[in-house]
N, C-alpha and C positions, 0 to 999 in steps of 0.2 A: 516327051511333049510336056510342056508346063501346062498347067491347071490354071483355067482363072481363078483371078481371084473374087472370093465372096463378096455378094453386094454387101456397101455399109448399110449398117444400121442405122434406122432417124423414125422419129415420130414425126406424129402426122397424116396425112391423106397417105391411103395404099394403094392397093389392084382393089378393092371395097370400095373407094370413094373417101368422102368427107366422113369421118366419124360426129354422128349426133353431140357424143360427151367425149371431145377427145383431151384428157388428163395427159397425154404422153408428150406432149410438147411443154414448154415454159414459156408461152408469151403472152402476153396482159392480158389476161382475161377482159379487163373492164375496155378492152379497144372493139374497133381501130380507133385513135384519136382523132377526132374530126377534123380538127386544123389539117393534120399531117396525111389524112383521108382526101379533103380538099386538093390539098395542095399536088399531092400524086394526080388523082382523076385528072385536075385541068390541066396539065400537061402540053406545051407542043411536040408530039409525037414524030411529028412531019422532018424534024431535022437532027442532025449529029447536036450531041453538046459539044463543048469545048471540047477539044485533047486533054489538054492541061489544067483543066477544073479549077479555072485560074480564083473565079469570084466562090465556089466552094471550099476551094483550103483556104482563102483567105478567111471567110467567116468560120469553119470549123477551127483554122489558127488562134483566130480572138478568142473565140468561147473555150479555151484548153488552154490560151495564154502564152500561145510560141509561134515562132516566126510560119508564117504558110510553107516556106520550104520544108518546115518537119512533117507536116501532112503526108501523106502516103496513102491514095485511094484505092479500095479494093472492092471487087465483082463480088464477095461475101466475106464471111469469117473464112469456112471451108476453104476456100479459093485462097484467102492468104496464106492460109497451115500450109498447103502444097505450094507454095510459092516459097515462104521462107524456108522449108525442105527445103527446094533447090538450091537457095542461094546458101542454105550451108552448107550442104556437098560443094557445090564451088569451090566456096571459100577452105574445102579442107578440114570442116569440122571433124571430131571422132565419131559423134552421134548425137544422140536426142534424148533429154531426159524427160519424161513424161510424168504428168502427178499419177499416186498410186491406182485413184480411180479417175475416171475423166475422159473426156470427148473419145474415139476409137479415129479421132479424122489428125489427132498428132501421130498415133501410129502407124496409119497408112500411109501417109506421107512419109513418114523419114522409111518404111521397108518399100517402097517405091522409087527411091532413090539408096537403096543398100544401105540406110545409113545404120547403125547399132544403135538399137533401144533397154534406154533403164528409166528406173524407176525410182524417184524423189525416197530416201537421199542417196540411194546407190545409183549416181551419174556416170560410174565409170573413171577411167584415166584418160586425159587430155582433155581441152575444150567441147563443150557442147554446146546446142542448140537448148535451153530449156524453157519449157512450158510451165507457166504457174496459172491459176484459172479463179478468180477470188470475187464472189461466193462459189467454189466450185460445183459439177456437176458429178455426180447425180446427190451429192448430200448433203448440198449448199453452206457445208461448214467453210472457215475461213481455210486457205489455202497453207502448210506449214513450210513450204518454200517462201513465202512471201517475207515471214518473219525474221528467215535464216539470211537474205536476203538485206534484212532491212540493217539486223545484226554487225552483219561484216561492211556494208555501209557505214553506218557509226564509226565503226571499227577501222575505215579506211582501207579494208580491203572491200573492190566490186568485184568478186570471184576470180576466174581462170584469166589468161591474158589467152583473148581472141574469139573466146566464150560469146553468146547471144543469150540475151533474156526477155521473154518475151512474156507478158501479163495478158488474159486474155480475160477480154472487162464484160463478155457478153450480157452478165444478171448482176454488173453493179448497180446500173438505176433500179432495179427492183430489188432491191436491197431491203427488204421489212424489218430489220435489226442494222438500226445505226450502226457503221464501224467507229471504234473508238479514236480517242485524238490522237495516239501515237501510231497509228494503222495507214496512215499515208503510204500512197504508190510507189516501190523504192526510184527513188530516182534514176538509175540505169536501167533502166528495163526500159522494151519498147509495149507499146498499150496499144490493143487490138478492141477496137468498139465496133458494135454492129445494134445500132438502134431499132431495127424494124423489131425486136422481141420487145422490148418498152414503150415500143408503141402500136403493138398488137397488127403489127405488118407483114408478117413475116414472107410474107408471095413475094415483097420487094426486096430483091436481091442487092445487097449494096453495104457496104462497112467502109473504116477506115482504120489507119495507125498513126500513131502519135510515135515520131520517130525521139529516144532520150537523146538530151541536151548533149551529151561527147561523141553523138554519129557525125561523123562527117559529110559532109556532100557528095562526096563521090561515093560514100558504103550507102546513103539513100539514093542515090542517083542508077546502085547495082543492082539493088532490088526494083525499084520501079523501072529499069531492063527488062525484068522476067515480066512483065504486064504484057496481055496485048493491047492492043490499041480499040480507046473507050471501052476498059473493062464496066464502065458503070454508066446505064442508058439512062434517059432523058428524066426515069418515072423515080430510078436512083434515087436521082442530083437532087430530084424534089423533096424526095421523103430525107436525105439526109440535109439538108437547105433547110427543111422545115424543124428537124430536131433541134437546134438551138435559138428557134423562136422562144422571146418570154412565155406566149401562150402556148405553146407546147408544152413545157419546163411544169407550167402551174398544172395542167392538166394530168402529167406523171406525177405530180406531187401529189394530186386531188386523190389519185388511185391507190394510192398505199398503203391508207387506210381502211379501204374497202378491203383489200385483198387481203391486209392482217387479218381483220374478223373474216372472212371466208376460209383462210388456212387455219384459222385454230378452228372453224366449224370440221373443217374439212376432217383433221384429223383427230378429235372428239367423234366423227364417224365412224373412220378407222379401228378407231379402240373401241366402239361398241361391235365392229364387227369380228373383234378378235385377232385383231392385226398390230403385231408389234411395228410400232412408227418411231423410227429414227432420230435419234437428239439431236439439238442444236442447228439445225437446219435455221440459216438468217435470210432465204430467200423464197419467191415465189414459188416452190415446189419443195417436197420432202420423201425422204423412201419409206417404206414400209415394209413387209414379212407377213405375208397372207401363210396361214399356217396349213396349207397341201399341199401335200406328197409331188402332184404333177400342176405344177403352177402354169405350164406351157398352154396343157388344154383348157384349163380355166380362163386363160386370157384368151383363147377362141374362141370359147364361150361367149364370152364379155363383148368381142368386139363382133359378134353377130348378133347382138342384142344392141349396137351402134353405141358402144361405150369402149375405149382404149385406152391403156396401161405402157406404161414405156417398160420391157422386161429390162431390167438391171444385169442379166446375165454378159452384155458385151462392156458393160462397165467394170465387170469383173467382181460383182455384186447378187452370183446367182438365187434364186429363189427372194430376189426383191425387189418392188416396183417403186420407179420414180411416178410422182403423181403433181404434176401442173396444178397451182390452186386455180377452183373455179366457181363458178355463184352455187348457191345454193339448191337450186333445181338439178344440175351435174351430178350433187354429192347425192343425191337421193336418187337418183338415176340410178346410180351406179351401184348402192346401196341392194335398192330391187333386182338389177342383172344377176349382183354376187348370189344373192340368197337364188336365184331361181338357175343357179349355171351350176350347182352340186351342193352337197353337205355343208354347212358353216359348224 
C-alpha cells in the first residue's frame, strides 16, 4: 500500500488560526492596497466571468506588451507549477530542473507525474522542464539559472531543443534592490506572475503567464487544455484588472521604501539577537540562523506566543528561518517571544 503523501509546506494561517506577527509569508506587509482592496470587495459575485477572460488578457497584454493570445490565466502560481508538470510529461519531457533552494510545489508536481528531478546546473540528460525563481525564495538572491540563460541567449543558443523555461516573477515587484540594466527577463522563458503578494492579497487566488514570443498557438492553446473551466472567479479577474491600474502601479511604488527601512530594521534586530542573517537578499524577506540546538521547538514556542517563522528546513535550508519584512511593532514582538521561549 502506498503512503500518502506529506502535506506541503506554506506559511501563513494553520490549525492555530491567523498568526498575530506572521513573518512566514512574503506579502506586502504595507497592504492590502486600497484600490485593489475596492476593486475585489465590489465585485458581482452573482455571475460567471467570461470563459475566456477576453477584456483581462487584453489589458494584462498591453501592460507586458504582447499580443493577448500570449496571456495564459491561472487559478494560482501553485496551480500552474502542477499544470505545466502535466503538460510536460505530455509533451515527453525527461524531467524537471529545479533551483537549488526554492518553492517545494516545483517538486511535487513533477514526482506527481514521475517525472525526474534535478538540481540547477545538474538538469540531467535530454530536455527539461526548468524552474528559475528571480528574486528567489527563500534567499531572495538573484537566481544563477537566469544568467546562464541570458548567456546562451547572447550566444544564440536557447538551450535543449524541446526544453520549457519557465521564470517564476512571484517577488519581482517587491524587488527592494533594483535589478541592474543587463538583468532583463531572458526572452525564452515563459513568466509566471501572481500579484495578490504585491499587493498584500493573498486570500485572492489568481495569477497568470506571459507565454515567450516563439510559443506557438497550438503549444498555448495545449496548456490552457489542462485548465478547467473559469479557473479564476469574479473576485480573481478584479484583483488582477486592478493590478495594472496607474494607481495601483504608484501605490507599490509608494511601499518600497517603506519596506527597505523596515527590512534593514528588521534585520539589525536579528543581529542583536544573535542571529546570523543571510547576504544579499534583494527582496521583501531574508533567512537567518537562530543559533539552537532544536530550532523546531522554539518555533513552537514562538507561534504560541502568535508570532511565526517560516522553517527553512523544506527549502533544504535546515536550521534557518525565512522572515517576511514587517513594521516595526512585528519586529519587537517577535523580539520579546524569542527572549521569553528559552536561552538567547
Amino acid at each position: 500500500m502506498r503512503l500518502p503523501e506529506p502535506s506541503p509546506v506554506h506559511g501563513g494561517p494553520d490549525a492555530q488560526g491567523v498568526p498575530l506577527h506572521d513573518f512566514s509569508t512574503n506579502a506586502n506587509a504595507c497592504g492590502p492596497c486600497p484600490v485593489a482592496l475596492a476593486a475585489v470587495q465590489g465585485v458581482d459575485a452573482s455571475r460567471y466571468p467570461d470563459p475566456a477572460y477576453t477584456a483581462l488578457r487584453e489589458a494584462l497584454g498591453a501592460w507586458h506588451g504582447v499580443a493577448p493570445a500570449r496571456i495564459v490565466i491561472a487559478a494560482s502560481a501553485s496551480e500552474f507549477i502542477h499544470r505545466l508538470a502535466a503538460w510536460a510529461a505530455r509533451r515527453g519531457l525527461a524531467g524537471v530542473a529545479v533551483p537549488a533552494h526554492g518553492y517545494g510545489d516545483y517538486t511535487r508536481a513533477a514526482a506527481a507525474w514521475g517525472l525526474r528531478v534535478g538540481r540547477f546546473p545538474d538538469a540531467g540528460p535530454g530536455p527539461v522542464l526548468h524552474w528559475a525563481c528571480d528574486p528567489g525564495s527563500p534567499l531572495g538572491t538573484p537566481d544563477p539559472a537566469l544568467a546562464a540563460w541570458r548567456a546562451q541567449e547572447r550566444d544564440g543558443h536557447a538551450g535543449p531543443d524541446g526544453g520549457l523555461r519557465i521564470v517564476d516573477c512571484a517577488y519581482a515587484p517587491l524587488r527592494l534592490d533594483p535589478p541592474g540594466a543587463g538583468d532583463a527577463l531572458p526572452a525564452g522563458a515563459w513568466q509566471l506572475w501572481t500579484p495578490n503578494k504585491a499587493l498584500g492579497l493573498t486570500g485572492v487566488r489568481a495569477a497568470y503567464a506571459v507565454a515567450p514570443r516563439h510559443a506557438s498557438p497550438d503549444e498555448v492553446a495545449a496548456l490552457q487544455s489542462l485548465a478547467p473551466s473559469w479557473p479564476v472567479g469574479a473576485h480573481g479577474v478584479a484583483m488582477l484588472s486592478a493590478w495594472v491600474a496607474p494607481d495601483v502601479q504608484r501605490w507599490l511604488a509608494g511601499t518600497l521604501d517603506t519596506l527597505r527601512a523596515w527590512k534593514a530594521a528588521q534585520q539589525a534586530l536579528c543581529a542583536d539577537m544573535g542571529w546570523e542573517v543571510g547576504p544579499g537578499s534583494a527582496a521583501n524577506y531574508f533567512v537567518a540562523q537562530p543559533p539552537v540546538p532544536d530550532l523546531e521547538s522554539r518555533l513552537r514556542a514562538l507561534r504560541d506566543e502568535g508570532v511565526k517563522l517560516r522553517d527553512c528546513a523544506s527549502f533544504g535550508l535546515p536550521g534557518w528561518v525565512r522572515l517576511g519584512v514587517l513594521g516595526p511593532a512585528s519586529g519587537q514582538a517577535l523580539q520579546r517571544a524569542w527572549r521569553a521561549s528559552g536561552p538567547v
